[in-house]
ROSE-4610 file (N, C-alpha, C; in Angstrom, 1 decimal, always signed):
// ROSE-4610
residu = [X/X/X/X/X/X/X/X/X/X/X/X/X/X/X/X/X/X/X/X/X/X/X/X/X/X/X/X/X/X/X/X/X/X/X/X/X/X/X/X/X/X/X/X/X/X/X/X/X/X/X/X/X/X/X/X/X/X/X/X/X/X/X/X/X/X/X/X/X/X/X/X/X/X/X/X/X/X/X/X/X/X/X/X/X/X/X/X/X/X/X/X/X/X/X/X/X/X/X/X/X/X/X/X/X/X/X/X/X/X/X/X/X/X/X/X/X/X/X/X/X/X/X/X/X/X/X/X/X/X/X/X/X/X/X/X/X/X/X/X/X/X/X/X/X/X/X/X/X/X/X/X/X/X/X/X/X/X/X/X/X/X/X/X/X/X/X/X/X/X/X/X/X/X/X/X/X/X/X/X/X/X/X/X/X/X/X/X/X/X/X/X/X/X/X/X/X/X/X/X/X/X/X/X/X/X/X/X/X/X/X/X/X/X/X/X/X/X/X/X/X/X/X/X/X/X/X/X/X/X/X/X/X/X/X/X/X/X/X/X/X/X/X/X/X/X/X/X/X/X/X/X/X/X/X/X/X/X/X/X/X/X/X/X/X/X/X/X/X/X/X/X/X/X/X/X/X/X/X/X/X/X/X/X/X/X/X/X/X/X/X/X/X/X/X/X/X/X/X/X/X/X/X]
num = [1/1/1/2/2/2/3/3/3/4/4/4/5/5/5/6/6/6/7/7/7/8/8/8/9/9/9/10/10/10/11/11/11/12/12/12/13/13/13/14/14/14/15/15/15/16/16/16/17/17/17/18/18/18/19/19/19/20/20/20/21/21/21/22/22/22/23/23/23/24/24/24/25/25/25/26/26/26/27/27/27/28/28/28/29/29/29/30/30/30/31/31/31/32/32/32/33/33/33/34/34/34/35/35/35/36/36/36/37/37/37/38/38/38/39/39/39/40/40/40/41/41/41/42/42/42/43/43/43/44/44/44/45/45/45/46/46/46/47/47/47/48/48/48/49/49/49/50/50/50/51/51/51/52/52/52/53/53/53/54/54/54/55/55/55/56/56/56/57/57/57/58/58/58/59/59/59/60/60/60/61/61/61/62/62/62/63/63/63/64/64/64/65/65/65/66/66/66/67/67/67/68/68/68/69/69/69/70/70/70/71/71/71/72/72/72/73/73/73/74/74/74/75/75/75/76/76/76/77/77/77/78/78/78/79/79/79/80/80/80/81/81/81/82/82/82/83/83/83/84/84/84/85/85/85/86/86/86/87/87/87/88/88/88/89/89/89/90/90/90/91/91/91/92/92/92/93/93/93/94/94/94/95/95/95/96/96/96/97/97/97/98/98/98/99/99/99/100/100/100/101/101/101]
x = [+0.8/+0.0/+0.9/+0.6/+1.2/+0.7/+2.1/+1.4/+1.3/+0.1/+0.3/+0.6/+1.5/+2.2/+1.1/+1.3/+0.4/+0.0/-1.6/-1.6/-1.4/-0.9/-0.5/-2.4/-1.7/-3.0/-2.7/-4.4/-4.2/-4.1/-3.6/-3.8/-5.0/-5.6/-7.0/-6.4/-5.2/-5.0/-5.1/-4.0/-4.2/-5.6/-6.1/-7.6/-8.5/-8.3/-9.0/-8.5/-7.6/-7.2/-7.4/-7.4/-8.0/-9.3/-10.2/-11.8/-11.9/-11.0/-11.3/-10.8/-9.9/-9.2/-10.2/-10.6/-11.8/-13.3/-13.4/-14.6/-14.8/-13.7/-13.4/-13.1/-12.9/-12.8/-14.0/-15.0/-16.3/-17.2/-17.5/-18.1/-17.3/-16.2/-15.2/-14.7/-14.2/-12.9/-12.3/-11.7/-10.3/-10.3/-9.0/-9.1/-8.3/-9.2/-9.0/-7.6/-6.8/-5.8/-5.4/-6.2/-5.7/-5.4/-6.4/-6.4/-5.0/-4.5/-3.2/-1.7/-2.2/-0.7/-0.9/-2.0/-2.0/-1.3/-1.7/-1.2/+0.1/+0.7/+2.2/+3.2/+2.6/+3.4/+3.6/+2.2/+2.3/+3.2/+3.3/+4.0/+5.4/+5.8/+7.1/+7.3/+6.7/+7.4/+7.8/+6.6/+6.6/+8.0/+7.9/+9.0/+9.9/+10.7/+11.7/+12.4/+12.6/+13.6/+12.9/+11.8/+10.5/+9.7/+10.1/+8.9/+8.0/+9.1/+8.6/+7.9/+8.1/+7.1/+5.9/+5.9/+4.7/+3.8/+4.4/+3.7/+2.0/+1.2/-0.3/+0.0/-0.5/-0.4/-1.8/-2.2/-3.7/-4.2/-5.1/-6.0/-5.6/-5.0/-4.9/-6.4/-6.6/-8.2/-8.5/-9.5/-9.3/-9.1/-9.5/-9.2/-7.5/-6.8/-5.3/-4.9/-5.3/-5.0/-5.2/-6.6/-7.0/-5.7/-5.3/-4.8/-2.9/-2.7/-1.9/-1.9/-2.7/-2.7/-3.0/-3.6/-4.1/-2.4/-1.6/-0.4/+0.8/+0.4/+1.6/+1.2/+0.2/-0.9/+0.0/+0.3/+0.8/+2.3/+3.1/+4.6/+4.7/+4.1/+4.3/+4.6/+5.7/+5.6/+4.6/+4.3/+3.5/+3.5/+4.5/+4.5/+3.9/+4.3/+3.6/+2.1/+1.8/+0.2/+0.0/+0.3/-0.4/-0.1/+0.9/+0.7/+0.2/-0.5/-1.1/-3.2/-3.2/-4.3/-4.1/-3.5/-3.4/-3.5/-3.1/-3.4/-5.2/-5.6/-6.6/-7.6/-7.2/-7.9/-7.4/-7.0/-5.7/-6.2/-7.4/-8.3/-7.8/-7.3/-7.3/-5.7/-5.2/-3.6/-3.9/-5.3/-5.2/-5.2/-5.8/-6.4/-4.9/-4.1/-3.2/-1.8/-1.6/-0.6/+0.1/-0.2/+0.3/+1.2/+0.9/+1.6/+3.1/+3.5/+4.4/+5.6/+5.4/+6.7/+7.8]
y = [-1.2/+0.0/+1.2/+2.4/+3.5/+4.4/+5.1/+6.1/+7.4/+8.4/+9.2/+10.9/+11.5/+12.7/+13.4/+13.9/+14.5/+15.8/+15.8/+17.2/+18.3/+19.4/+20.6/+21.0/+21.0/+21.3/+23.3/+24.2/+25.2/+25.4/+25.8/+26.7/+27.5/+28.3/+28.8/+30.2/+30.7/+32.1/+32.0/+30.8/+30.6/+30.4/+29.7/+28.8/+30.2/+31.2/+32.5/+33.6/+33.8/+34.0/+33.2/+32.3/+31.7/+32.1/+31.9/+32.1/+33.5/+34.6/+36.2/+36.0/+36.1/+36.0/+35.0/+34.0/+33.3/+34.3/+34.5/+35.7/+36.7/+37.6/+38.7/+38.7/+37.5/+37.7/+36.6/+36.4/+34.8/+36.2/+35.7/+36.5/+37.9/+38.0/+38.9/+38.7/+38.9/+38.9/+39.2/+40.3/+40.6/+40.7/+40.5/+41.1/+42.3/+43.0/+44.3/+44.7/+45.6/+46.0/+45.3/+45.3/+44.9/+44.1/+42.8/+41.1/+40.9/+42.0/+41.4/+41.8/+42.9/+43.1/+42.0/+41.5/+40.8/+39.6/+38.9/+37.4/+37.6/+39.3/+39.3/+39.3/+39.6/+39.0/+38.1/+37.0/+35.5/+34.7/+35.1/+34.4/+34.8/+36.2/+36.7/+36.0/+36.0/+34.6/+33.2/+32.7/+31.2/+30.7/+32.2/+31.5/+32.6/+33.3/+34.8/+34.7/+33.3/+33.3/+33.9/+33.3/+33.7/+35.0/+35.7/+36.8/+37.6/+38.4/+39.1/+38.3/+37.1/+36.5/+36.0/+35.7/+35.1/+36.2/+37.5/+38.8/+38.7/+38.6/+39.0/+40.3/+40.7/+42.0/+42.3/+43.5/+44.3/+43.5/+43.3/+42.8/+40.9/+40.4/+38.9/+38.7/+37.5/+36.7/+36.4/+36.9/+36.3/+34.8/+33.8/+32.5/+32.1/+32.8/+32.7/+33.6/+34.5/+35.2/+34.0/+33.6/+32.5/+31.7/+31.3/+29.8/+30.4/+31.3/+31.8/+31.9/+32.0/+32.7/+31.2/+30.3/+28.9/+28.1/+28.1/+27.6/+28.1/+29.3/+30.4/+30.1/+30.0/+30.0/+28.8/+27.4/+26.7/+26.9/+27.4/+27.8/+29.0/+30.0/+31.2/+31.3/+32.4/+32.3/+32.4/+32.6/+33.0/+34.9/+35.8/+36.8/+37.2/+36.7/+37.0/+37.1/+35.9/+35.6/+37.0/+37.3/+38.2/+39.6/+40.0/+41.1/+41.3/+40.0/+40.0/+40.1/+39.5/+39.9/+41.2/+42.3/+43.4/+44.4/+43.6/+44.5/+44.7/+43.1/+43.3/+44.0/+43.8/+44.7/+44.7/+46.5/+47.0/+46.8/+46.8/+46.7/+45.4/+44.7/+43.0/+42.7/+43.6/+43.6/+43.3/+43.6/+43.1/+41.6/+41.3/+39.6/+38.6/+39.4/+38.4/+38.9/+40.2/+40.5/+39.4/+38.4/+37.3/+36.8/+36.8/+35.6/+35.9/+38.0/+38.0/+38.7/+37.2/+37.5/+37.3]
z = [+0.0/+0.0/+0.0/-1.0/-1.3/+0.3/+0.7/+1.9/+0.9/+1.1/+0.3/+1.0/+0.8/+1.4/+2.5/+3.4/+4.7/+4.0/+4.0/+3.4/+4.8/+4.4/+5.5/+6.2/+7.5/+8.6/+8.9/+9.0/+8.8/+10.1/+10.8/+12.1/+12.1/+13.3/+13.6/+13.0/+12.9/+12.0/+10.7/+10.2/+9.1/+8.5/+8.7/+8.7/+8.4/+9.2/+9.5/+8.4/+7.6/+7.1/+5.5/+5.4/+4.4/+3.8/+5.1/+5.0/+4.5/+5.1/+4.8/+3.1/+2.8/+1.4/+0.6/+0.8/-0.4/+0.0/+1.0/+1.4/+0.5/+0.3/-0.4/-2.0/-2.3/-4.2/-4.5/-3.7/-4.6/-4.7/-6.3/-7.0/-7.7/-7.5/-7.9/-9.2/-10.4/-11.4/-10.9/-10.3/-10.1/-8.8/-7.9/-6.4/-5.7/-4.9/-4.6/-4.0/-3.8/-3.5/-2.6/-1.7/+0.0/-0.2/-0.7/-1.0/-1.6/-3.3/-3.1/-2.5/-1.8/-1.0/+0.0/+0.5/+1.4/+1.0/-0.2/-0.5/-0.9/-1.2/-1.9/-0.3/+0.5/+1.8/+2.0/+2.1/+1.9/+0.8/-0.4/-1.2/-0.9/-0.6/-0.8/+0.7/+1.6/+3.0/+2.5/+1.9/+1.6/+0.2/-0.4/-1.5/-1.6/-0.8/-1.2/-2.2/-2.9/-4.1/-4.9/-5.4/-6.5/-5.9/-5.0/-4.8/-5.4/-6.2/-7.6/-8.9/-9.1/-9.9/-9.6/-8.1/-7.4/-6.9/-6.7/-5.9/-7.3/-6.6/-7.8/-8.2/-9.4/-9.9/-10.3/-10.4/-10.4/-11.7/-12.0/-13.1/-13.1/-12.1/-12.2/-11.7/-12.1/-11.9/-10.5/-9.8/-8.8/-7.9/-9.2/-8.9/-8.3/-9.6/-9.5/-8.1/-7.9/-6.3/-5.0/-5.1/-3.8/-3.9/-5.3/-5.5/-4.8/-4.9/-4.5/-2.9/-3.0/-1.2/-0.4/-1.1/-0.2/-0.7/-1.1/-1.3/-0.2/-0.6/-0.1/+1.8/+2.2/+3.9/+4.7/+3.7/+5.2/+5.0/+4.0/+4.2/+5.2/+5.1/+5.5/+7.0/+7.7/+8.8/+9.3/+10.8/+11.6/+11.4/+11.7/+11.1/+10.0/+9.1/+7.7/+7.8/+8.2/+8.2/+9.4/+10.4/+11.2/+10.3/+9.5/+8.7/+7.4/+6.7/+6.0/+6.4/+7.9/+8.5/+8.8/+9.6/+9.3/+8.1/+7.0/+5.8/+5.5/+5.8/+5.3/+6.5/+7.8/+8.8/+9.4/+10.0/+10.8/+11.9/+12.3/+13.5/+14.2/+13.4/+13.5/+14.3/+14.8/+15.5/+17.0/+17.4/+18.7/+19.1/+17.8/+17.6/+17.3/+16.3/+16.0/+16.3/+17.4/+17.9/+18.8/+19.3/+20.1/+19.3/+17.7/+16.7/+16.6/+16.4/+16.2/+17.3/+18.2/+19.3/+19.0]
């Protein structure tokens, strides 16, 4: 019997963070500013060699943004993820200021 590779488990930020980001572009074409500075954090954590090719750029599809940001979510540090919740709600630093000790 083949074992097949562990898929990655989200954490309750990450997890939370996911939900907001597929929240914000269903029903969308394109996703809004915030959405992709937010996942160009996440990607430029999860892969700094590739940053600049991975960073979303204005008029990408919103499909290709999610699919970015659900890839980029279990590499990324813990930092990242709490400053990419910040981008999308600044309000949101009291919530996930614990993350970046």
């Amino acid at each position: 019997m083949e074992s097949r590779p562990a898929r990655p488990v989200l954490d309750a930020a990450r997890f939370r963070l996911a939900s907001r980001v597929a929240a914000r572009l269903v029903g969308q074409a394109h996703a809004d500013d915030a959405t992709l500075e937010a996942v160009a954090i996440l990607t430029a954590d999860a892969d700094p060699a590739r940053a600049s090719r991975l960073r979303p750029r204005a008029g990408e599809p919103a499909p290709l943004v999610e699919r970015l940001a659900m890839w980029a979510l279990p590499r990324a540090t813990d930092t990242a993820v709490a400053r990419a919740h910040e981008v999308l709600d600044p309000n949101l630093h009291a919530i996930t200021g614990h993350l970046v000790r």
